[in-house]
C-alpha positions in Angstrom: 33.7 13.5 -17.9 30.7 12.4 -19.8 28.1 10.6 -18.2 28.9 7.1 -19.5 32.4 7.5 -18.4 30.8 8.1 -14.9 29.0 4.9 -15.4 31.9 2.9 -16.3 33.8 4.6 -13.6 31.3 3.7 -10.9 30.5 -0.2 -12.0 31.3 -2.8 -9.5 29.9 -5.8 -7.6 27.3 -5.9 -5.0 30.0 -7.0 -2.3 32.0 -4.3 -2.6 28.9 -1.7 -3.4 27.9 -2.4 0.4 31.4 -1.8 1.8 30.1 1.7 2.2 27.5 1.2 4.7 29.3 1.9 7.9 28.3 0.2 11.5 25.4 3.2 12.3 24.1 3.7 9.1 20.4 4.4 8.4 19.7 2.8 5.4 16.4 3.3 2.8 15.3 0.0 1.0 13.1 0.5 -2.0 10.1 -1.7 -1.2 7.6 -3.6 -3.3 8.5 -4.8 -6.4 11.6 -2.9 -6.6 13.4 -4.7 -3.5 16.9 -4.8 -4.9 17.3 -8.1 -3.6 21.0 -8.4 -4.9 21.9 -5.4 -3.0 20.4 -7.2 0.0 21.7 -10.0 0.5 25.5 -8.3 -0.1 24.5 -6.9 2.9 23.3 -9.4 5.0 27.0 -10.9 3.8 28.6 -8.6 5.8 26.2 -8.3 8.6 28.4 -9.8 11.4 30.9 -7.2 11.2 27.9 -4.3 11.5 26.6 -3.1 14.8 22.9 -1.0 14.7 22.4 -0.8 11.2 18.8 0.9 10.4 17.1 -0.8 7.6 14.0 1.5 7.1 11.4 0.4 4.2 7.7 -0.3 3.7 6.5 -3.8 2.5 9.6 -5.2 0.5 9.4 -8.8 -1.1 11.5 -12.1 -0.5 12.8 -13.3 2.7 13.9 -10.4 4.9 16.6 -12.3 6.7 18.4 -9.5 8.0 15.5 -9.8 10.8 16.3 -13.2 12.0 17.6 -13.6 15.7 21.2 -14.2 14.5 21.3 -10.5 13.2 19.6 -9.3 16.4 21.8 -5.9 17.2 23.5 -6.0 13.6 21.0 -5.0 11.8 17.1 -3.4 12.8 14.0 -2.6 10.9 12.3 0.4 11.2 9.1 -1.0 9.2 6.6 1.8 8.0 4.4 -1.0 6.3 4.5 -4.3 7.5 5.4 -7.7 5.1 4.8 -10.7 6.1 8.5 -11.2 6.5 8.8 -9.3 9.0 6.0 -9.4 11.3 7.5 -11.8 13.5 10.6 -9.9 13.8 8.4 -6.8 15.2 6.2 -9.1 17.2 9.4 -10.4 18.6 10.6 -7.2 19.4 13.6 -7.2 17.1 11.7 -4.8 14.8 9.8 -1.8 14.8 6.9 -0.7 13.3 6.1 3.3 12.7 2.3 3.8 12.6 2.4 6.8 9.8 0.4 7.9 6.8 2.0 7.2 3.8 2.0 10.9 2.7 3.7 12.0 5.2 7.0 9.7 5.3 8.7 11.3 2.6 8.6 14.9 5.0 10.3 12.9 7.9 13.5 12.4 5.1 13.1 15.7 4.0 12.6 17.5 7.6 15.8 15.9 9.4 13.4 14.1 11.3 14.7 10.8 10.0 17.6 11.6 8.1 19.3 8.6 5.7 22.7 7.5 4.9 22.2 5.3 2.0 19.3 4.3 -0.6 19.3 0.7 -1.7 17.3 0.3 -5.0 16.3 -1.1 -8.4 16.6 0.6 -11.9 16.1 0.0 -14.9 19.7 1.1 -17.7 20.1 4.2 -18.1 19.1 5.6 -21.5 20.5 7.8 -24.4 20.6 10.7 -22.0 22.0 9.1 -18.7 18.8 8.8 -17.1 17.4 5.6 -15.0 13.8 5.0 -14.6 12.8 3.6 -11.0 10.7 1.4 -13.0 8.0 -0.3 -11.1 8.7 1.7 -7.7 8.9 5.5 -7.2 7.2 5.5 -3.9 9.3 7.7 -1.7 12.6 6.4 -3.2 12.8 9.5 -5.7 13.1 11.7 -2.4 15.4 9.5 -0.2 17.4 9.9 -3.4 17.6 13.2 -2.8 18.2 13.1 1.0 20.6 10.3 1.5 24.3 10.8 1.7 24.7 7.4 -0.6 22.8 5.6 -3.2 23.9 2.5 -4.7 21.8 1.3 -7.5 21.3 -2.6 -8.7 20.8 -2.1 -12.8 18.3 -4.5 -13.8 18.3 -5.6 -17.5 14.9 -6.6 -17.1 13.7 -3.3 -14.9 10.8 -2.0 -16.7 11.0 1.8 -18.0 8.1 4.1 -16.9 6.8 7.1 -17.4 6.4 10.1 -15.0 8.6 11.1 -12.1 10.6 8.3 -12.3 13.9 9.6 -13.8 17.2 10.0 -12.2 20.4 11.2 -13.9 23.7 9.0 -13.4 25.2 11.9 -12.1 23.2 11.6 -8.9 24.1 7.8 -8.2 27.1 7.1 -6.2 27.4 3.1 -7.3 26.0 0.9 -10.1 25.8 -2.9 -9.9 24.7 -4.6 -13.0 22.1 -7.6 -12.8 19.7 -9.4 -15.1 16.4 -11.1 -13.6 13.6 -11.6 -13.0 11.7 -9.1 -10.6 10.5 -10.2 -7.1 6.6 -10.8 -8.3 3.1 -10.8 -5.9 1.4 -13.5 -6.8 -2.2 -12.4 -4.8 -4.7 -15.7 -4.3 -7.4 -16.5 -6.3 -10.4 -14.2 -5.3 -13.1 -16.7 -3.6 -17.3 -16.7 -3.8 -17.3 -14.5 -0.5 -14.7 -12.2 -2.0 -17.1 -11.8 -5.2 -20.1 -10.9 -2.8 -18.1 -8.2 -1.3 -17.0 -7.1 -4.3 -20.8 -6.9 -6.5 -21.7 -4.4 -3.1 -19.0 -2.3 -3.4 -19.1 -1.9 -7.5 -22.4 -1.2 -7.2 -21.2 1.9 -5.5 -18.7 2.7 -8.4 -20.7 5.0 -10.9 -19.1 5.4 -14.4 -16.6 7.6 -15.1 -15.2 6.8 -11.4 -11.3 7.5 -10.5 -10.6 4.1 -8.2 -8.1 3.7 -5.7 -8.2 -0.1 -6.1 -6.4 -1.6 -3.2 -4.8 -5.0 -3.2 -5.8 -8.5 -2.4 -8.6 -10.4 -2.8 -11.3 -7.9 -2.9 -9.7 -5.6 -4.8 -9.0 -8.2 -7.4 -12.9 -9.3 -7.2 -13.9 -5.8 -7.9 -11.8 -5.1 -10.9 -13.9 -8.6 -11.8 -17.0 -6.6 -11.8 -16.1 -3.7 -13.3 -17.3 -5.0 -16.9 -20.6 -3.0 -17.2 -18.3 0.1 -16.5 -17.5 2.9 -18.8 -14.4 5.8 -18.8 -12.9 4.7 -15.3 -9.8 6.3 -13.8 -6.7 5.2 -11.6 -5.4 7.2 -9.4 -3.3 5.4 -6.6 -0.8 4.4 -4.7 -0.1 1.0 -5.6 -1.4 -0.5 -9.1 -1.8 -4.0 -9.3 -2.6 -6.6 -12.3 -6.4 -6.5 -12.3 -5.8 -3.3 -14.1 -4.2 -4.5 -16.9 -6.9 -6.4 -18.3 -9.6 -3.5 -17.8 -7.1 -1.2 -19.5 -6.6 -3.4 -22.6 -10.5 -3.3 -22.4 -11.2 0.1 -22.7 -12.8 0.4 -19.4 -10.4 2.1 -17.7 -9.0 4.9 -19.9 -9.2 7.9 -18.0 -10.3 9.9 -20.4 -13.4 11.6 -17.5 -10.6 12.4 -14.9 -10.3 16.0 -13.7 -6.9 15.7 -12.7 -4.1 14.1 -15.1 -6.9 13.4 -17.6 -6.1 9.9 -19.3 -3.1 9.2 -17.0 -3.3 6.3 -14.6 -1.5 7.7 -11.7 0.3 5.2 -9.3 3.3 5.7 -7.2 3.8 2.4 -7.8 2.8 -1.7 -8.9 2.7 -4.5 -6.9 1.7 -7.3 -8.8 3.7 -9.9 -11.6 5.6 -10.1 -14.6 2.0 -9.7 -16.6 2.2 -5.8 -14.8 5.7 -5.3 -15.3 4.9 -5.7 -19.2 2.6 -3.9 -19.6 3.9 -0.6 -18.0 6.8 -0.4 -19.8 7.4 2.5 -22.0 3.6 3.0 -21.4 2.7 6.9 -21.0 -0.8 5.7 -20.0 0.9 5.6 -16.8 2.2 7.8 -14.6 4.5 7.5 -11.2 5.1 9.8 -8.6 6.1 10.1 -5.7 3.7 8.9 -2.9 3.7 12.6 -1.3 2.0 13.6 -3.9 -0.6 10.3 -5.0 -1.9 10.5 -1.5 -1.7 13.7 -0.9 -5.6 14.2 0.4 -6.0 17.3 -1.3 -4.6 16.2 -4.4 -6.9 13.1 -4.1 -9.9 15.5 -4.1 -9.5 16.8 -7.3 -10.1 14.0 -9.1 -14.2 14.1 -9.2 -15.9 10.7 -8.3 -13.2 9.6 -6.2 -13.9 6.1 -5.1 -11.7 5.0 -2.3 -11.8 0.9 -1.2 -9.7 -0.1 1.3 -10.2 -2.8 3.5 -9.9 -3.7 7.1 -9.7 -6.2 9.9 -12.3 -5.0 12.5 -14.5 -2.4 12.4 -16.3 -2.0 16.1 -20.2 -1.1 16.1 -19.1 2.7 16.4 -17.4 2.3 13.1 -13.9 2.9 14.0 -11.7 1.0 12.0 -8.9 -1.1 12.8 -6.7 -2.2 9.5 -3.0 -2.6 10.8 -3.3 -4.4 14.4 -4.5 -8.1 15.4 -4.8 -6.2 19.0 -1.6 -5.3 20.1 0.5 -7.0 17.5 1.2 -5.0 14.3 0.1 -6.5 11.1 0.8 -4.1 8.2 0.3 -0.5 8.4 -2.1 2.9 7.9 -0.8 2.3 3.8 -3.3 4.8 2.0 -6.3 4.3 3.7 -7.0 7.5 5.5 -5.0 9.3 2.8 -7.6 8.4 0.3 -11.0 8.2 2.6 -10.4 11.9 3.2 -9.7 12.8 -0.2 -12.4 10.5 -1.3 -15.0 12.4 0.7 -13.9 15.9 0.1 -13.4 14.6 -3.8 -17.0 15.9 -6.3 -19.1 12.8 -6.1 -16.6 10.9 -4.0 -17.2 7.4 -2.5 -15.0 6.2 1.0 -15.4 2.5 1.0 -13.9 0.5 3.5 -14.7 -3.6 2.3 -14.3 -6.8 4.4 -15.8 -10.1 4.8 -18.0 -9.9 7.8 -16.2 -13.1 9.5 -12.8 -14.5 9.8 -11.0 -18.0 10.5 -13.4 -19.5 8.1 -16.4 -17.7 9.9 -16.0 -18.7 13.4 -14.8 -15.2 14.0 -16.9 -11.3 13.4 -15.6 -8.5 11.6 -17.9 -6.8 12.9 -17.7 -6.8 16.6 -18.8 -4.9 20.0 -15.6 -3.0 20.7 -12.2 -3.5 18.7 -9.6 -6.3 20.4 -7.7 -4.4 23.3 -4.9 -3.4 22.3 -6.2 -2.7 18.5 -5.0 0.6 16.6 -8.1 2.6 15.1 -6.9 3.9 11.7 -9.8 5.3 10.6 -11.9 7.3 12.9 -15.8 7.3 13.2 -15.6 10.6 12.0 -14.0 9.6 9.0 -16.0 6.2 7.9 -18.6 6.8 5.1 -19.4 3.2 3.8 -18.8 0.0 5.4 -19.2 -3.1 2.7 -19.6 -6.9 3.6 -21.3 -9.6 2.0 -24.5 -9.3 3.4 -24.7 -5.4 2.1 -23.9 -2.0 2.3 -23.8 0.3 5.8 -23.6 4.0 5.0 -22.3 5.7 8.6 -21.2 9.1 7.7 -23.2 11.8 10.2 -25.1 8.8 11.4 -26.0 8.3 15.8 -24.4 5.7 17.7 -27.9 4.2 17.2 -28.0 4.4 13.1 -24.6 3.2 13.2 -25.4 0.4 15.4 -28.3 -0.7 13.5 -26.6 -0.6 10.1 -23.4 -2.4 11.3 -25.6 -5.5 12.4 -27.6 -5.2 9.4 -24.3 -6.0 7.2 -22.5 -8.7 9.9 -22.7 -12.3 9.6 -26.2 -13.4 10.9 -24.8 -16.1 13.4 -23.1 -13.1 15.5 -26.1 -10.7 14.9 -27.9 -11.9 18.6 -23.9 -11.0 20.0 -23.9 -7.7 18.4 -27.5 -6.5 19.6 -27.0 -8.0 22.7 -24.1 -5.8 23.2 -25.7 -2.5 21.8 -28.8 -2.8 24.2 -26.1 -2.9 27.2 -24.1 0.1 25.8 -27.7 1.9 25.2 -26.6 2.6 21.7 -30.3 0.8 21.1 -33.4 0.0 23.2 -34.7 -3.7 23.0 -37.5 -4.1 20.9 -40.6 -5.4 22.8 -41.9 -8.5 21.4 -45.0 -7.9 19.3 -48.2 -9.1 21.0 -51.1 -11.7 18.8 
């Protein structure tokens, strides 16, 4: 049997694709912009007549309904990233969230650790040779492909094809159901004035022929903004979003300095809209792999002038950072961050940037406070923080004292909470009050 016979063979609708997922099942959903959302909702079709179904993914687009209370002991998240669709759910209880690096999930599939049933995910048609691209979402899909007893595909006419570790033969899907629209998109805000301060700081940290790990949301977006005076910049990873495009078309980012997949932009995968999904299409500019490898640390350090910005939500005036926790409630996840700020400072010429606003809830709130919330998770350690960006400047922390930290954290917060912050560092005798100077 040829391979388009097995195509044919193995066609059918989502209702019945989903009739193999038993009552038990532990079930992969390819996140991001590859959330088969037809797949999906099947699913949540039949969820009355399930009991303990897994659903294990990162951040996935749409309305996860499947967390709602109705579905409560039907069907539960195991959430390695956090959406906002289902922070509730975990803050509720009927979730749960898995503090892990991103590098390391694939090794739980792979190790029995957390063995899978069934892959849910998005492809594009296959081509001449059989072959599916997982388009805009490799991630760790490619290796739950692998793992899973199951894998039931939604064919999306309007998947892009991509380049790089993103093909899988027919032969290795169990089930094909046939769709054509449009992909779930992330539409990010508009980047404000205090999102463009942030970002001129950290871009003045970005020297030229810099790799970037650009990050999402609005600082990200604002520093791809200021990237215009750049020359011969590099992407390598784990999610792409649209800013690149632009910079791309631009010449600035072409990859041709990087001293690892020289002129490749390497991503495991894009998180952005239909603007992104154009333009990496059949583009071998690009290439995806798997996330084991993008964030692999070590791999990260060999591309020279590493420049790693990720972002946070508190970072205390020790400079541990919290990015996944509003104190003891889980907002999103490790993602990349400490994947890249170690490979960034082990990488030639590397730059670990963590950026944030220095204030929150329209300033009435420091980022930069005494001790993190109770409750908070640290992500990154001391140990690990190099540069801390806000607005007001640039703190460098890396083999600094309690004391140097201390002082350089102020120096960067919001001057409204700067008195708080001192105040506080005198009583923890990270610094001595300065005596008033005499007439």
């Amino acid at each position: 049997m040829n391979w388009r016979e097995e195509y044919r063979n193995r066609r059918m609708s989502a209702a019945k694709a989903v009739k193999s997922i038993r009552s038990g099942d532990r079930v992969w959903i390819q996140p991001s912009c590859g959330t088969p959302k037809p797949l999906i909702d099947a699913l949540v079709e039949r969820g009355p007549e399930l009991i303990d179904v897994e659903l294990v993914h990162m951040k996935t687009l749409g309305e996860a309904i499947y967390t709602k209370p109705e579905f409560d002991g039907h069907f539960r998240v195991r959430g390695l990233f956090l959406g906002d669709n289902v922070r509730e759910a975990v803050a509720a209880g009927r979730a749960d969230y898995t503090p892990i690096f991103l590098s390391e999930i694939e090794g739980l599939f792979e190790s029995g650790a957390l063995p899978l049933d069934v892959v849910l995910m998005q492809v594009s048609p296959p081509d001449a040779h059989g072959f599916v691209s997982l388009s805009t979402t490799v991630d760790c899909t490619m290796t739950a492909i692998r793992c899973a007893k199951t894998v039931i595909a939604e064919v999306n006419e309007r998947a892009p094809r991509t380049h790089g570790d993103t093909a899988v033969h027919v032969s290795q899907i169990s089930m094909f159901v046939e769709t054509s629209r449009p992909l779930l998109e992330l539409h990010t805000e508009p980047f404000t004035e205090m999102h463009l301060k942030v970002a001129r700081n950290v871009a003045a940290l970005i020297p030229d022929g810099a790799t970037l790990q650009p990050g999402i949301g609005g600082i990200s977006e604002a520093v791809l903004h200021c990237l215009d005076d750049k020359r011969d910049l590099g992407i390598h990873t784990e999610m792409c979003p649209d800013g690149v495009v632009d910079l791309m078309e631009a010449g600035i980012i072409n990859g041709s300095r990087k001293t690892l997949h020289r002129g490749k932009a390497v991503a495991a995968f894009v998180l952005g809209t239909q603007k992104l999904f154009d333009y990496i299409h059949e583009n071998p500019a690009f290439e995806f792999r798997p996330i084991a490898y993008v964030n692999d640390p070590f791999v990260v350090a060999q591309n020279d002038r590493m420049v790693a910005i990720n972002s946070a939500l508190q970072v205390d005036l020790t400079g541990q950072v919290c990015a996944d926790s509003l104190g003891t409630k889980p907002y999103s996840g490790f993602g990349g961050q400490i994947d890249f700020i170690r490979g960034a400072a082990r990488s030639r010429g590397g730059v670990p940037i963590i950026a944030l606003p220095s204030t929150a809830c329209g300033g009435k709130v420091s980022r930069i406070v005494p001790v993190l919330e109770p409750g908070a998770g640290v992500v990154t350690s001391r140990g690990d923080v190099h540069y801390v960006v806000t607005e007001h400047g640039i703190a460098y922390l890396h083999g600094k004292t309690l004391r140097e930290r201390a002082e350089a954290l102020i120096g960067i917060a919001d001057p409204r909470f700067k008195q708080e912050l001192e105040d506080f560092a005198v009583k923890a005798h990270y610094l001595e009050r300065k005596a008033p100077v005499l007439a």
